[in-house]
C-alpha positions as CSV (number, residue, x, y, z in Angstrom):
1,X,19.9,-0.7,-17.8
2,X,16.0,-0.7,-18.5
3,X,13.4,0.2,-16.2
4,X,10.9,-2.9,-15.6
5,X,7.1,-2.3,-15.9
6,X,5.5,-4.6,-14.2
7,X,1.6,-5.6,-14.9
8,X,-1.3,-4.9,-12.5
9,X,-3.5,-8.2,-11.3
10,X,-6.9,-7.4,-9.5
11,X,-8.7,-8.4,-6.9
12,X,-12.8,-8.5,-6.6
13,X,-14.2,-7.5,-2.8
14,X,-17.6,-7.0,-1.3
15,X,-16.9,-3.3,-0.7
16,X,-15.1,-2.6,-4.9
17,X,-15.8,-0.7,-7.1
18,X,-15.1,0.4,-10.7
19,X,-12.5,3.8,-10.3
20,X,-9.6,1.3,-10.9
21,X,-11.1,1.9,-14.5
22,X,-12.5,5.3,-14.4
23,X,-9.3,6.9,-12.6
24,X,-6.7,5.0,-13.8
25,X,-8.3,2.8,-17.1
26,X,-6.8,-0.2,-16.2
27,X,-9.0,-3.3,-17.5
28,X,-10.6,-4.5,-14.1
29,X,-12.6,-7.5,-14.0
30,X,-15.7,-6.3,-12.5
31,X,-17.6,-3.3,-10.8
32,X,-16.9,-4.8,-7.7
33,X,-12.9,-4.6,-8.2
34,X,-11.7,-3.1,-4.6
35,X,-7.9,-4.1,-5.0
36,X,-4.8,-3.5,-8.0
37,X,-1.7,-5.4,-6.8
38,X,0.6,-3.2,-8.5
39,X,3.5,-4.5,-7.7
40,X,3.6,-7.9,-6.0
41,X,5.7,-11.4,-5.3
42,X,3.4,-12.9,-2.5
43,X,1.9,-16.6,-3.4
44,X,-1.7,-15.0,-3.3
45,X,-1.0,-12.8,-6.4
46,X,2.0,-12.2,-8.7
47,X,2.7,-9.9,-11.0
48,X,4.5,-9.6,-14.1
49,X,7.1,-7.7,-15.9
50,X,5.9,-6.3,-19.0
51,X,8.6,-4.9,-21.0
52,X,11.9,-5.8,-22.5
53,X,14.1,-8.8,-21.6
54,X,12.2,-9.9,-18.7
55,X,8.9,-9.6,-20.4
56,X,6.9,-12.2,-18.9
57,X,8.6,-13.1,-16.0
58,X,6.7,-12.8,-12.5
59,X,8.6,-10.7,-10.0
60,X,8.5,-13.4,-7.5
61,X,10.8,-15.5,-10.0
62,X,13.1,-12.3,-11.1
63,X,13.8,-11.5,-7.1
64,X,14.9,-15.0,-7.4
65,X,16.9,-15.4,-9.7
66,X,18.3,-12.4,-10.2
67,X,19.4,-11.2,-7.4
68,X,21.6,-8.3,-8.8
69,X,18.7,-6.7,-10.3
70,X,17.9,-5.1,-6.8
71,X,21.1,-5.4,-5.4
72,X,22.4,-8.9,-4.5
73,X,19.9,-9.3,-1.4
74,X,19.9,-12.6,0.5
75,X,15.9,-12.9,1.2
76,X,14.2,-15.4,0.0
77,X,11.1,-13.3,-0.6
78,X,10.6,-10.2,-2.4
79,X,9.8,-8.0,0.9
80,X,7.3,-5.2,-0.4
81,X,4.0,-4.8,-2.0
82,X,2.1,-2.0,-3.1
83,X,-1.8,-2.1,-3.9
84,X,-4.5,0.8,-4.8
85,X,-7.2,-0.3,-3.0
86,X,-10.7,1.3,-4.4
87,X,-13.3,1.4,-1.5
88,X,-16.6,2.0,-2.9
89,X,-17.8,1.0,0.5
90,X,-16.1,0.5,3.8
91,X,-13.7,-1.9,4.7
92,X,-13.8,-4.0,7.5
93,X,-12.2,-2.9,11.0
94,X,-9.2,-5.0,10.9
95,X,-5.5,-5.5,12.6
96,X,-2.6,-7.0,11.1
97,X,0.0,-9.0,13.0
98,X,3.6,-8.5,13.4
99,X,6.0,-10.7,12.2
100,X,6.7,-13.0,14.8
101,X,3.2,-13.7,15.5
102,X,1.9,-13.7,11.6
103,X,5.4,-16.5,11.2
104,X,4.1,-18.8,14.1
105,X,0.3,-18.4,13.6
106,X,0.0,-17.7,9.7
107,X,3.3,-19.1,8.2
108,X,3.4,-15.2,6.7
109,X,5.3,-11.9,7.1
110,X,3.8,-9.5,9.0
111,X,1.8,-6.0,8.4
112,X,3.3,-2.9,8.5
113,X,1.8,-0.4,6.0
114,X,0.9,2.7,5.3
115,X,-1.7,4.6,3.1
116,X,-1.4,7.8,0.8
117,X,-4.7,9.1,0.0
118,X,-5.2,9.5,-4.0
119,X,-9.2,10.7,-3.5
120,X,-11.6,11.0,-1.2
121,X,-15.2,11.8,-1.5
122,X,-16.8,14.4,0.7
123,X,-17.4,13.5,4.3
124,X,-15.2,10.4,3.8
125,X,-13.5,9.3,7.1
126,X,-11.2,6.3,8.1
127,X,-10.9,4.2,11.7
128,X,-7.6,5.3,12.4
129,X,-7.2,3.9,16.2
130,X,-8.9,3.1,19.2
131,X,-9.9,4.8,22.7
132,X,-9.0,1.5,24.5
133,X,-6.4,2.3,27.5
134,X,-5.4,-1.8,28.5
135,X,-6.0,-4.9,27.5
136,X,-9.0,-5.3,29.8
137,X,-11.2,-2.5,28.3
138,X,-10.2,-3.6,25.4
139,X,-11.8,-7.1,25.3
140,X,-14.7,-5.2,27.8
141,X,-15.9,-3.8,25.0
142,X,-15.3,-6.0,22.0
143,X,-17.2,-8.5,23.9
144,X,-20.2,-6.1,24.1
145,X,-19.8,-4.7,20.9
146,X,-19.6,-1.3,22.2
147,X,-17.5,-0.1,18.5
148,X,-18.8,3.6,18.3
149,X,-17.3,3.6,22.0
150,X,-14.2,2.1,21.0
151,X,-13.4,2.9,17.1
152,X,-11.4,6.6,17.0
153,X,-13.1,7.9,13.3
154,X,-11.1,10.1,11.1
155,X,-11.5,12.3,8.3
156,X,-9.3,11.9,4.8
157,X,-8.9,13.8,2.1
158,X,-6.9,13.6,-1.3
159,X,-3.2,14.2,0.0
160,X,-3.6,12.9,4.0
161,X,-0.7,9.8,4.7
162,X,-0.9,7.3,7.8
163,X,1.5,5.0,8.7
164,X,-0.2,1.7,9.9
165,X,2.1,0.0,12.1
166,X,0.9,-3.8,12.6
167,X,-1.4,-4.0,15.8
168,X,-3.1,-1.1,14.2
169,X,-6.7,-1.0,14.5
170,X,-8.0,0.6,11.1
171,X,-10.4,0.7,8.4
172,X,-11.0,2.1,4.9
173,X,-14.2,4.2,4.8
174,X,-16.2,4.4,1.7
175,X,-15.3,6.8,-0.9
176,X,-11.3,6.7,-0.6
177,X,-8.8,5.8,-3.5
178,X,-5.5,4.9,-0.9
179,X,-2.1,3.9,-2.2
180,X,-1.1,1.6,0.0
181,X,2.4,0.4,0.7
182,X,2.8,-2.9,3.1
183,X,5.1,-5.7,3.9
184,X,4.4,-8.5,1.0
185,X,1.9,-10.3,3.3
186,X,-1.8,-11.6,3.1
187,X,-2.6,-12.0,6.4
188,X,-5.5,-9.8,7.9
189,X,-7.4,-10.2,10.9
190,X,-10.9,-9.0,10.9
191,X,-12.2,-7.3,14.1
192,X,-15.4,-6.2,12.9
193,X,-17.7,-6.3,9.9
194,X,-20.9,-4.1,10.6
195,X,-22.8,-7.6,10.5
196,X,-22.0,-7.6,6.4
197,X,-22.8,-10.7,4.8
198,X,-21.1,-12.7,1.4
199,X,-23.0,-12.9,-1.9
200,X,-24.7,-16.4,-0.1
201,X,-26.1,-14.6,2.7
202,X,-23.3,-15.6,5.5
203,X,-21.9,-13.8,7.6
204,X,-18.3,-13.0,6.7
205,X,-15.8,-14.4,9.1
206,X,-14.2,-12.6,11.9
207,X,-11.1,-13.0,13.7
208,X,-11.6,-11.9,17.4
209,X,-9.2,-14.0,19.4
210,X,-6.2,-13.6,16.9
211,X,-7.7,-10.0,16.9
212,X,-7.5,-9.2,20.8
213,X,-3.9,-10.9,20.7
214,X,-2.6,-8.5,18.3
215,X,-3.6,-4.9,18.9
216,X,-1.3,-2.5,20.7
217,X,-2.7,-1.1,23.8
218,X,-3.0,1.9,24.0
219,X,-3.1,2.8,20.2
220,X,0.4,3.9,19.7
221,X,1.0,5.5,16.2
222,X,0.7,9.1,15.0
223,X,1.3,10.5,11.6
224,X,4.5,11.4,11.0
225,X,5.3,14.5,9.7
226,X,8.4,16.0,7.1
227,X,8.6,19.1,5.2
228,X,8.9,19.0,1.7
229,X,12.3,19.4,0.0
230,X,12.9,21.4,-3.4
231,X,14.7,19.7,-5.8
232,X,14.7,22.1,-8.6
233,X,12.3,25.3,-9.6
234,X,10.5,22.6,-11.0
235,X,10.3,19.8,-8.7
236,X,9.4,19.1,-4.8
237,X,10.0,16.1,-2.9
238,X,8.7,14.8,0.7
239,X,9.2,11.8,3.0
240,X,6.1,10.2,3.9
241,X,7.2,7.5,5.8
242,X,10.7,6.0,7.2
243,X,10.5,2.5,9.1
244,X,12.5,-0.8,9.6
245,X,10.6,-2.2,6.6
246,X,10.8,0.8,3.9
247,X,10.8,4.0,3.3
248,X,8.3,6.2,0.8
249,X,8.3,9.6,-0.4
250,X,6.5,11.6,-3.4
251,X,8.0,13.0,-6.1
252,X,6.5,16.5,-8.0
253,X,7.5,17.2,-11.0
254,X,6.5,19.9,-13.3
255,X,9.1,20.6,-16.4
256,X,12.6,19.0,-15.7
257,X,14.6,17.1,-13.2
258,X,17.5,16.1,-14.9
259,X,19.3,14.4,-12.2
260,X,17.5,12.3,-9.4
261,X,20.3,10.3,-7.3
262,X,19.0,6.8,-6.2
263,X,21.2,6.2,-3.6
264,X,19.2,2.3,-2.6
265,X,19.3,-0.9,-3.9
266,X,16.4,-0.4,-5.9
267,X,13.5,1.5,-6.0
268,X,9.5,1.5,-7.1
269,X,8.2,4.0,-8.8
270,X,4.1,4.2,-9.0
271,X,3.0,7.1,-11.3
272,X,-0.2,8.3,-9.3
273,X,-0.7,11.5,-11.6
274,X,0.5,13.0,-14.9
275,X,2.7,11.4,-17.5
276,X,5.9,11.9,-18.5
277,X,8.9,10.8,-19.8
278,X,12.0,8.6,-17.5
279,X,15.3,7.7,-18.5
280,X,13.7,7.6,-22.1
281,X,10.4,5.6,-21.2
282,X,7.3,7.2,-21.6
283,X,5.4,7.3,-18.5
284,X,1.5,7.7,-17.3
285,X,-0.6,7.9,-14.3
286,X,-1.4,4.3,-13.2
287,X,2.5,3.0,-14.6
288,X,4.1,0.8,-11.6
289,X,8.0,1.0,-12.1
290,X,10.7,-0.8,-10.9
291,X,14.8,0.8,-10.8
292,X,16.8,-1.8,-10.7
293,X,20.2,-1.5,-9.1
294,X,22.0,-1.0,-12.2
295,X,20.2,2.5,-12.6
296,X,21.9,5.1,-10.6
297,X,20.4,8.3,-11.8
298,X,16.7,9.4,-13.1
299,X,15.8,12.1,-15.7
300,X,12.4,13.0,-15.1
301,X,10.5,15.5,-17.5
302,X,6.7,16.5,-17.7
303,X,3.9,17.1,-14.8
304,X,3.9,14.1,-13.1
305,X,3.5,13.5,-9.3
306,X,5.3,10.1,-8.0
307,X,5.3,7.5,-5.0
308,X,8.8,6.8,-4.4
309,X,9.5,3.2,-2.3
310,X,12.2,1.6,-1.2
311,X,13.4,-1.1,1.0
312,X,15.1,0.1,4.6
């Protein structure tokens, strides 16, 4: 069974910039590029299988209508996505719903995700959190826009992972490259915009009430922490993240792993360093992969380092 390749789209933002190119020489369509949906079935943005007999077909239409592919599932909607989001200047503080609220308010999954740091610029930092302890100081200081009170600021660098359960308060800080694997789902609900305006001089929109509904008081996620596993003398592998929505690991190899077991229904494989060669296919930094269920085994040669995701 072949391995699908699946074609990037991209997305232009205030705060983009051009590394999408530089890093990984993908053809963006502007300096201002902040987003690669690398793999992707959400109405917003689909993308597209590039090789062999499903050349052409978006991966919102092959989850339908080939359900074998990633092992017979019954959902309607292809349940992940997974984006490298360039921030050439910070994000927004934002929250994402969960999936209750985003399905009665937004007619959309919710947001669970999580971020592996590619790069990171010196002295570049995230909002990971918030010092809030109920509801009440919460608002309290939203209201008077007391953020440097509020916001908990952290610093990245290349190799750092957060899990970003929804209700999260966060933000991308300028100068990070993140990986970022999420629930296939659009909805984001800006909290704060450091008075930013759009290319017309207005103010971007913020999204306080739906905001104040949806963050967890106290902020109640850590990073999780597993110990890397060795697979061979030449290979390593570690769990980043387990959850109810998916679980991601990376994948070091340098010289020969002739047998990795892929014990799920299908798995994505997003080459984030190196090249290679898989089951056969050669294989470069920036490639976004999907196993389908049919493919039971990988052999992985050359000096690559991989994001592993699955569904849980």
């Amino acid at each position: 069974m072949e391995l699908l390749f699946l074609e990037s789209i991209f997305k232009e933002r205030i705060w983009g910039g051009n590394r999408l190119k530089s890093d990984y020489g993908y053809n963006i369509p502007s300096n201002k590029t902040g987003e690669s949906w690398s793999v992707s079935a959400h109405k917003n943005g689909a993308t597209y299988i590039k090789n062999g007999k499903f050349a052409g077909t978006s991966l919102a239409d092959l989850y339908k209508n080939n359900p074998e592919l990633f092992g017979g599932s019954n959902a309607n909607e292809f349940p992940l996505m997974i984006k490298i989001i360039d921030a050439n200047d910070k994000l927004s503080v934002q929250v994402h719903p969960d999936d209750k609220y985003a399905k009665e308010v937004e007619n959309d999954l919710g947001k669970f995700e999580c971020w592996y740091i590619l790069d990171a610029k010196p002295n570049s930092s995230i909002i990971y959190g918030h010092k809030a302890k109920s509801k009440e100081e919460l608002n309290l200081l939203v209201k008077n826009g007391k953020w440097a009170e509020l916001l908990t600021e952290t610093s990245i660098k290349a190799g750092d992972f957060f899990p970003v359960p929804t209700g999260t308060v966060h933000a991308i800080g300028a100068g990070a490259l993140i990986l970022e694997v999420q629930q296939s789902s659009d909805t984001t609900y800006r909290l704060y915009d450091y008075d930013r305006t759009d290319d017309k001089g207005n103010l971007r929109e913020l999204h306080i009430t739906k905001s104040l509904d949806v963050i967890n008081v106290p902020h109640q996620s850590a990073p999780e922490t597993y110990e890397p596993i060795s697979m061979n003398e030449d290979s390593t592998f570690q769990i980043l993240t387990m959850n109810k929505y998916f679980k991601v690991g990376k994948l070091d190899v340098n010289g020969h792993l002739p047998k990795l077991n892929l014990n799920v229904p299908y798995s994505i494989l997003s080459i984030i360093n190196g090249n290679g060669i898989i089951n056969g296919y050669e294989v470069n930094k920036g490639d976004n992969i999907i196993t389908p269920h049919q493919v039971h085994n990988l052999d992985i040669r050359g000096n690559l380092s991989i994001i592993i995701t699955s569904e849980n």
